[in-house]
N, C-alpha and C positions, 0 to 999 in steps of 0.2 A: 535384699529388698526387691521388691516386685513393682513391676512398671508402673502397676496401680496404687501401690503407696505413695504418699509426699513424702518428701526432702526429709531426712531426720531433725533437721532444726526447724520446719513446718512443721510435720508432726509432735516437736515435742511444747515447738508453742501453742498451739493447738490445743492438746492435752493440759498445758498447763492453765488455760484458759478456759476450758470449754463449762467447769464448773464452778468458775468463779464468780458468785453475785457480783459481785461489785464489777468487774467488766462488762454482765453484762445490763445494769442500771445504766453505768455509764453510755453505752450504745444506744440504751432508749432515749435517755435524756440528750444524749446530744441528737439522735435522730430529731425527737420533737422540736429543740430548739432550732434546729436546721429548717425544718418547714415551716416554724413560725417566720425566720430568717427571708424564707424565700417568697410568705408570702404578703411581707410589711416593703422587699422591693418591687416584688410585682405591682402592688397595689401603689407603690408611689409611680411610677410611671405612669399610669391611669390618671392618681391624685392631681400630680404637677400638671401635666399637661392635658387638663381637663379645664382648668381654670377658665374662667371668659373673662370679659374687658371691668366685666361689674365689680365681681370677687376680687382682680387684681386693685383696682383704684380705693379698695375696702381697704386690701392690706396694706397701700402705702399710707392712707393716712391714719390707719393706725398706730404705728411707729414703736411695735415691742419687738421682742425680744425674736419670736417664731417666727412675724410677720417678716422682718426683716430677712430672717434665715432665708425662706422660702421668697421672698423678693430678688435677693445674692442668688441662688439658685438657677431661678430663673432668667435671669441675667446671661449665665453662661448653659443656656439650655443643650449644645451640644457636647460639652462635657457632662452634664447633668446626666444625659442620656447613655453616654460610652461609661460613667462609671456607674451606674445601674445594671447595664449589660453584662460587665465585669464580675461586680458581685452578685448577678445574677448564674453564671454559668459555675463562680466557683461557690458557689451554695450547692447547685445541683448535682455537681462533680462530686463535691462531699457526703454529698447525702448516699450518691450510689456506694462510693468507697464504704462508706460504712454500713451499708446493707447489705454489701458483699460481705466483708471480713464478719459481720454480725450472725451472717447466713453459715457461714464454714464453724463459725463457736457452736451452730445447734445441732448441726446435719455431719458438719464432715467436708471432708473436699472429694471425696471417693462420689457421691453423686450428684455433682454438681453441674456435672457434664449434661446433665439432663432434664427429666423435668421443673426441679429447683431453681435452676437457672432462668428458664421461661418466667415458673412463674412469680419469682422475684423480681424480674425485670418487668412482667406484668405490674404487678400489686406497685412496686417504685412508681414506677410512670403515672400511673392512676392518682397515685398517693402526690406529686410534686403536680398534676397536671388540675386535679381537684382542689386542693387544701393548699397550694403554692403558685395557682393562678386564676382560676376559675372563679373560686367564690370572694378572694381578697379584692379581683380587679372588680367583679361586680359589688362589693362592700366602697369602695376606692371611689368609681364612678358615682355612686348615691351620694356619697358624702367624701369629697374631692378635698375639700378646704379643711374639713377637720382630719384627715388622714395626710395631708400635706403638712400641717403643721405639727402630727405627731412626729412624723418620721425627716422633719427638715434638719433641727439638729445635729443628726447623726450622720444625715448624709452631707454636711456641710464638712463636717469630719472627715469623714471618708474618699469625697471628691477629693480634697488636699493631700492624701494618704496614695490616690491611685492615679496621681495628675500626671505623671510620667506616662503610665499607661494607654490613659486615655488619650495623650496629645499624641502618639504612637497613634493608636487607634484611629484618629480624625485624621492624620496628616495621610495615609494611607489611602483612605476615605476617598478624601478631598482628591487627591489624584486619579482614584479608580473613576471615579464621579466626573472629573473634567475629559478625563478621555474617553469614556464611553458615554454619555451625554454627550461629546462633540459629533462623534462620530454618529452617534446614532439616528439624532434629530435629523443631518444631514441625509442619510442613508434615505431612512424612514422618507422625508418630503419628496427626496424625489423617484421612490419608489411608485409614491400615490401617486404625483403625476403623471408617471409614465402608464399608470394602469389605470387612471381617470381618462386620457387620450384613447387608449385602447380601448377598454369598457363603454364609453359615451360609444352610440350610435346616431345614423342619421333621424330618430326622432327626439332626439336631447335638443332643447333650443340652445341658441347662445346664452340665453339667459342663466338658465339654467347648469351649462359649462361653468359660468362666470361664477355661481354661487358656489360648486364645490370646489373647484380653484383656489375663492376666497378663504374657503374651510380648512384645506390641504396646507394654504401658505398663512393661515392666519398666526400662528406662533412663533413663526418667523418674524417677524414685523418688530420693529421697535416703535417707539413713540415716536424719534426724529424723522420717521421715515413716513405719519402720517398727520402729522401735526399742522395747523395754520402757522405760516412764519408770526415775529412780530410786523412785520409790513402790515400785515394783513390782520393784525387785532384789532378789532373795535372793542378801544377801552374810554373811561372819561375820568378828568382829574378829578380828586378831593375838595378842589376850591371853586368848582362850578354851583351857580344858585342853583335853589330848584326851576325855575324856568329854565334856565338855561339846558338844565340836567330834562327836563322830559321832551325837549326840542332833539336834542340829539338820541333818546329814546325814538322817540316817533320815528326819525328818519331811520335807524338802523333796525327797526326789524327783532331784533334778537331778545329774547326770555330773560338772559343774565348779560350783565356785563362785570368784567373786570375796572377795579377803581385805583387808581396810581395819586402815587401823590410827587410832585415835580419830577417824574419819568417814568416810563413804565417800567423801568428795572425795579422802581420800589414798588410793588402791586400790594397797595391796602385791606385787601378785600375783594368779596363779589356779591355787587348789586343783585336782587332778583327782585323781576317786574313785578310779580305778582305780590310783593309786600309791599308796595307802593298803591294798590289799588283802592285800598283807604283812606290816601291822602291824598288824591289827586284835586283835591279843591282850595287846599293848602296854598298861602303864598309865597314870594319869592324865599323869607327868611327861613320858611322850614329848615330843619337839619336833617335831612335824607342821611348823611351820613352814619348818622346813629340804625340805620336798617341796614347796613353790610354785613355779611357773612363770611366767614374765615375763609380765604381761599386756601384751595388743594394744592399741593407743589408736588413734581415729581420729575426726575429726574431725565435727561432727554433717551438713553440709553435702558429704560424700562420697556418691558418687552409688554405689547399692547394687550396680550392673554391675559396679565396678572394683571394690568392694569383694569381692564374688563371686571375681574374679581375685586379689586378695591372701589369701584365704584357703586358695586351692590353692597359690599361692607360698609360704606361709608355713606351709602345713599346719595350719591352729589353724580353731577351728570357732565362738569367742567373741573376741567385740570389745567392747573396755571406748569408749564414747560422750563424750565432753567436748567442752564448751562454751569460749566464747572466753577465759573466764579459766582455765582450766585445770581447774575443777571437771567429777565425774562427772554426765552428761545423762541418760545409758541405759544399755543394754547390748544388742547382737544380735548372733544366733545366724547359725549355719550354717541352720540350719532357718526361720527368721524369715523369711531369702532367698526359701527354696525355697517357702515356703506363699506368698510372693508370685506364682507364677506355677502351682503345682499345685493352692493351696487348704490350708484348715487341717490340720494334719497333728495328731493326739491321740494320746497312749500310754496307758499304763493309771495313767500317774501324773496326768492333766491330768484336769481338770474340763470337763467337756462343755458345760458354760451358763453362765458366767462372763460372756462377753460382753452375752448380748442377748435377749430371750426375746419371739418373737411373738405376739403378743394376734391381731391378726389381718391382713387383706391390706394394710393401710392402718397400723395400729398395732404400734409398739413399744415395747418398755421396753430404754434400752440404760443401762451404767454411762457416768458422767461423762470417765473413763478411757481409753475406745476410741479408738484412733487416728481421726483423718476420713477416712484411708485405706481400715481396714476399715468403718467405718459407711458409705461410700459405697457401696462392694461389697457389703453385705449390702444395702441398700435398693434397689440398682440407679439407681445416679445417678452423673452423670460429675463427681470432684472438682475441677473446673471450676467447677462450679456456684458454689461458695463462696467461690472466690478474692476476690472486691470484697469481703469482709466478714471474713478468716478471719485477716488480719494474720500473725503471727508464729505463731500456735496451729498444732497439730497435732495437738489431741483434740476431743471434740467436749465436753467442757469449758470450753475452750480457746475454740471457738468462742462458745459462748452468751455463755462474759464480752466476748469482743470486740464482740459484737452487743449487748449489754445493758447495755454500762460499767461494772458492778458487780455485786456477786457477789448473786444472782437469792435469794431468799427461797425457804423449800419451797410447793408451791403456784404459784407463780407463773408465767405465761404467757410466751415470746415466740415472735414471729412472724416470719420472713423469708421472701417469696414462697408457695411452699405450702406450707411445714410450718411446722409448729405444736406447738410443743416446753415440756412441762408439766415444771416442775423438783417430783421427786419425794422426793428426800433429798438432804441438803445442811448441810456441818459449816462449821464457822468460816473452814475454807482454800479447799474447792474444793467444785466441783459432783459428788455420787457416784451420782446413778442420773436418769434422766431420760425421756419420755415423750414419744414422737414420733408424730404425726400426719401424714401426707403425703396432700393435698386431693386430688382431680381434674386434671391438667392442664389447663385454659382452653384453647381455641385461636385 
């Protein structure tokens, strides 16, 4: 036998093969059925996750049989996804196997080393990248809801058949995903710092600094860390007349308000002014209440980027804050977002010095209240700084009692590396106005 022969049991299946219709019908027909295969999954990943808010709320109150499929589905969309992928690669894995063995029943294995080989590997690719994804996902895209409901079915089947798999696949995922997302975002922020310091020159104003700063660390950010406390909500109860109710309008200034009913933990609703502007002649019995709209909730540990994106999906400009038991945390604006990365924004309803009042290059007086967000930005220090001391807080209140273990006397000192922070007023509950000295840095 010559080096250029196959194996005697190759060549004799081979030969036994090579002229047999019926293997090679069979080769066709499964090829076709394989590309139809590949491109009723390609086209459902399209299908399914093309859906919008409209389509889905069609099929729940639908209530048949596909509806439901494709509802189930969806439901567990990361599985949905890994077992697509799945019988995605072993559709295309089969396809090639049997082009090849297809290829060797016409030609031979003698030249396959060569141009054969190119161009079946050509003509496959073409063949699974046209007819197995290209035209299904744009057939899939047009008509999303009737190609999700073909293929939901089978894939309800199927997901169950490759659940093993796929919980492999995601658990893997999910790991690779938490460490190099941890690692990365951190890397990344403070790469850009360090080459936003470098790159600014002396005709960058501070302003200017201050806005790509806010851009650099703007994903960083949770909601707890820009949000108005509940101190600081202006909310009003459910059981206020309408007089009552546009007297404390007037005085507060603000477009929306949050509506509670016997506490603000239970938040009913949110007011907005401007549906009120048709009834402002109306007596005390009106029912203003009947004009509330659904308040937003979210969660205090939402990162303020996504949250940014739920506000243009959702169109609403106020989000009501809660904490793990369900009680009200805070509340933030649309605007709240936006002075994160442009800087404070004031109207002619806002008070200009509420925050913080400079004594001099070294000294402040700030309220107990200030986020450690903003007090880091006003003094020019990276909120970094306080992490080893700052626990759960997220005012600079917040901070002193974490540093101090108990609630500071007025008068009273404390010290952490170079500042030096004099408690100036201070009631039964919290710390409210406070006295900040920042030393020299030592080198």
């Amino acid at each position: 036998m010559t080096p250029d022969e196959p194996e005697p049991s190759l060549a004799l299946l081979l030969q036994l093969t090579e002229l047999s219709t019926p293997y090679l019908v069979f080769n066709v027909l499964a090829f076709v059925l394989l590309i139809i295969s590949s491109a009723l999954i390609s086209g459902s990943e399209v299908a399914f996750f093309s859906l919008d808010s409209n389509q889905l709320s069609e099929l729940e109150k639908e209530q048949s049989v596909t509806s439901n499929s494709v509802l189930k589905l969806l439901s567990r969309r990361r599985y949905l996804l890994a077992t697509i992928l799945i019988l995605n690669n072993l559709v295309n894995i089969a396809i090639v196997t049997i082009s090849t063995f297809f290829t060797w029943a016409i030609v031979g294995t003698k030249t396959t080393e060569g141009i054969v080989v190119v161009a079946l590997s050509a003509v496959v690719t073409f063949v699974i990248l046209f007819f197995g994804e290209v035209v299904p996902k744009n057939f899939a895209n047009q008509h999303n809801e009737k190609f999700a409901r073909f293929t939901s079915r089978a894939l309800v089947f199927l997901e169950k058949i490759f659940r093993p798999a796929s919980w492999t696949l995601i658990t893997v995922t999910n790991i690779i995903e938490r460490n190099v997302e941890k690692k990365g975002v951190d890397l990344t922020v403070d790469e850009l710092n360090q080459a936003l310091e470098i790159t600014t020159g002396d005709d960058t104003t501070e302003e200017e600094k201050g806005i790509l700063k806010g851009i650099v660390n703007f994903s960083t950010l949770s909601v707890r860390q820009v949000m108005k406390s509940r101190l600081d909500i202006t909310a009003v109860d459910i059981e206020l007349d309408f007089h009552e109710l546009m007297d404390r309008i007037n005085k507060s200034g603000f477009s929306r308000i949050p509506v509670y009913k016997e506490t603000i933990d239970k938040i009913e609703g949110v007011l907005y002014i401007k549906d009120l502007i048709a009834h402002v002649d109306k007596d005390d019995t009106f029912a203003w209440q009947t004009l509330l709209r659904p308040g937003f909730f979210i969660p205090e540990n939402k990162k303020v980027d996504s949250l940014l994106k739920d506000f243009q999906e959702q169109r609403v400009h106020m989000a009501i804050v809660v904490d793990e038991y369900g009680g009200t945390s805070g509340l933030i604006t649309l605007e709240d977002i936006i002075e994160e990365i442009v800087g404070e924004i004031n109207d002619e309803y806002d008070d200009e010095d509420i925050a913080f009042n400079k004594l001099d290059n070294s000294t402040y007086i700030f309220e107990g209240k200030t986020s450690l967000n903003d007090f880091c930005k006003i003094i020019g220090v990276e909120p970094a700084e306080f992490d080893s001391v700052k626990g759960e807080s997220e005012s600079l209140g917040g901070l002193l009692l974490e540093i101090g273990g108990k609630l500071p006397r007025a008068g009273e000192k404390i010290e952490f590396g170079r500042f030096l922070f004099t408690i100036v007023a201070v009631d039964l509950r919290r710390i409210k106005r406070v006295r900040v000295l920042i030393r020299p840095q030592t080198s």
